[in-house]
Phi, psi and omega in degrees: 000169190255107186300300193270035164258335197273348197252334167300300169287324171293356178263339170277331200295273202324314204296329170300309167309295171327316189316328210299330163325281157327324200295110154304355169251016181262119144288141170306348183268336156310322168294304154316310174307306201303313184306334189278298206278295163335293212308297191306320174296292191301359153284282187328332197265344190282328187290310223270024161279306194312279170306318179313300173343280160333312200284302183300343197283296194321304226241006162243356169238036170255309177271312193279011182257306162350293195260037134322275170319321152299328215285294193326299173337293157326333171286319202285288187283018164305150172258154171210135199273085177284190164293269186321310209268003173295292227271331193273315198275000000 
């Protein structure tokens, strides 16, 4: 998401709301709705930072859980000189 387009509309957001004061043709339930329609945008920009975030978490512990999996692998088929094949030899 775009932080400062987003910080940009929420600061006209308020400012509109306020204005509702002055308007002389504004009900306090104008107010209330607008107040209502702000809540729902800044829920809707807050999930969708939320999943972006989550997505980016996914996709950077996904390459680094790989190679993770490589590296064990790798580990796995080494041959290694134990105890038990000392003590057998």
């Amino acid at each position: 998401p775009d932080n400062e387009l987003l910080t940009t509309q929420i600061h006209q957001d308020l400012q509109n709301l306020s204005a509702l004061k002055n308007n002389l043709y504004a009900f306090p339930s104008d107010v209330t709705s607008e107040g209502e329609v702000l809540k729902a945008r800044f829920a809707y920009a807050v999930d969708e930072f939320v999943k972006t975030v989550q997505d980016k978490m996914i996709e950077e512990r996904s390459f680094e859980g790989i190679e993770f999996m490589k590296e064990m692998f790798e580990r796995c088929n080494r041959k290694r000189l134990t105890m038990t094949l000392i003590m057998i030899l």
